[in-house]
N, C-alpha and C positions, 0 to 999 in steps of 0.2 A: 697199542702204541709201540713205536720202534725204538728200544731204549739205542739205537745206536743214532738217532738222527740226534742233533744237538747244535745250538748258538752257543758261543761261548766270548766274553766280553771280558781286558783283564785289562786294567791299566796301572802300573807302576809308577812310584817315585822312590830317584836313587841319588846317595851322597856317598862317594869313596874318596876317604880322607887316607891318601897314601903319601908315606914317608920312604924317600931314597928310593922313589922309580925309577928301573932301569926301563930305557926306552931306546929305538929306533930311530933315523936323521939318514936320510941320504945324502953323499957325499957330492955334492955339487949336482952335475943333472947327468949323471955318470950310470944309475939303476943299482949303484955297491951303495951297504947301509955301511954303518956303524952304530955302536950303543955309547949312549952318553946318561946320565944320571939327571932326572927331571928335578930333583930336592924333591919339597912339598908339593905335589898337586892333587888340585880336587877334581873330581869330576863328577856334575849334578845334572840330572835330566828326569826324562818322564820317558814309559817303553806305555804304548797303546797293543794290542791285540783283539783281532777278531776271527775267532775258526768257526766253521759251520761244517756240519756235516748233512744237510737238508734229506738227504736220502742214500740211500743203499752205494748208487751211483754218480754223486756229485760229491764233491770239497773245495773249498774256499777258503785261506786262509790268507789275512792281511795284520801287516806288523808295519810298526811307525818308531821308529825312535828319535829322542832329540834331546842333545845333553853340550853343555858347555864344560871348559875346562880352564882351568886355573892355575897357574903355576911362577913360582918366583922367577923364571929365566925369560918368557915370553908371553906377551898379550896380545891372546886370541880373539878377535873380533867378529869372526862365524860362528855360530853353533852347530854343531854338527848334526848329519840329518839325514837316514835310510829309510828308505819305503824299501817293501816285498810285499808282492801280491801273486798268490799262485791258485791254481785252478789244475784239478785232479778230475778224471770222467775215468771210470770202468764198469763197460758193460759186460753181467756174471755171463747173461745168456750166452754171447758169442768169446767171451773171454778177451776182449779188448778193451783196450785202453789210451789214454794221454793226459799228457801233466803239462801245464805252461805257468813258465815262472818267469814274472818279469823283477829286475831290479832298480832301483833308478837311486843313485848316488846323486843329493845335493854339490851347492858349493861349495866346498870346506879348507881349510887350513891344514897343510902339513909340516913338518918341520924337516929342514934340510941344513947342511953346513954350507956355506960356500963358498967361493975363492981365496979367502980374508980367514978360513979357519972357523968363523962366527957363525954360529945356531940361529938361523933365520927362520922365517915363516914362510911360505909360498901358496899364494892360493892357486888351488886347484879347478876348472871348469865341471859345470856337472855333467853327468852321463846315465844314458840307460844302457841296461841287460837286458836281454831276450832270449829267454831257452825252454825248446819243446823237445818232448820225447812220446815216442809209438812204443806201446807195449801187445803184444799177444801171446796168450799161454795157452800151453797144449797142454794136455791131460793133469792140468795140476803138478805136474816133473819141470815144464820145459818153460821158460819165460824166456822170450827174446825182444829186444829194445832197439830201437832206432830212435839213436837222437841228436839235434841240432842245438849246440850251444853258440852264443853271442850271434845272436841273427841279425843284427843291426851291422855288424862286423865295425864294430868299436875295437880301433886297435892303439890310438893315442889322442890325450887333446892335451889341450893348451894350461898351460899355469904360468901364475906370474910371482913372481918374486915383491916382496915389501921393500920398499926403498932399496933397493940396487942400481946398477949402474947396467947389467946385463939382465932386465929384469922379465923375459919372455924366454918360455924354453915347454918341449912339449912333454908329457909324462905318458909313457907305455901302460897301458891298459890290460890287452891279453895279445896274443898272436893274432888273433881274427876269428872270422867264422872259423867252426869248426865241427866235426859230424863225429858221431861214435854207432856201434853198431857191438850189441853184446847177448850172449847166452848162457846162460844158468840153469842149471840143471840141479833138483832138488827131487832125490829120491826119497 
């Protein structure tokens, strides 16, 4: 038997009872943060995991998280909620490879200031990530990488503002599709 193939099942529960968080708040729909002091807040959730290593040449690894959060300034009415799910293949014989990671961000709540100065809530639309990468290595020295991050070319969506008066506006994601191309050398 292959002590390296393996299931592996973990799931978590979490209570972080924090006093005087310093936090993040974007400044209207501008992309500048600033820090503002949360007081007391809590944050309680559950983290799921599942990794496999089935064989030599396969991995499989899926995480779930999902936690709400608490605090004297604002009442959050989403829970907050990430999937990842990625998928590793390397085969020894030819020395190749490939990894695909998808991500997929629920709907969730952020906090922002807006026009009025006031630490508002905005909710945010959900979205996926999609990123693959080609690996081959030569003699054990030389790895080289082709890869394509955000292949869906998710570059912004939509959120809305809690009771405002300007209450649609879109939030920046990433630049877009995007490719890399890398080699490493380990003597």
């Amino acid at each position: 038997k292959n002590i390296n193939n393996f299931l592996s099942f973990n799931f978590e529960y979490f209570l972080n009872d924090l006093t005087n968080k310093i936090s993040l708040a974007e400044i209207e729909n501008t992309g500048v943060y600033t820090y503002y002091n949360s007081l007391n807040t809590k944050y309680k959730g559950i983290v799921f995991k599942f990794e496999s290593n089935l064989n030599s040449e396969n991995k499989i690894n899926f995480i779930w998280n999902r936690y709400l959060i608490e605090n004297e300034l604002l009442q959050y009415a989403i829970p907050k909620q990430n999937f990842n799910v990625s998928y590793a293949y390397f085969d020894k014989k030819y020395s190749f490879g490939f990894n695909l990671n998808w991500k997929m961000k629920s709907k969730t709540e952020f906090e922002r200031f807006n026009e009025l100065d006031e630490l508002v809530l905005y909710t945010q639309e959900p979205y996926n990530l999609l990123n693959v990468n080609f690996q081959k290595k030569f003699k054990n020295t030389i790895l080289i990488k082709l890869g394509f991050k955000n292949l869906l070319d998710v570059k912004k969506i939509n959120s809305e503002i809690q009771d405002a008066v300007h209450s649609s506006s879109q939030s920046l994601i990433s630049w877009g599709r995007t490719s890399f191309f890398s080699i490493v050398y380990s003597p």
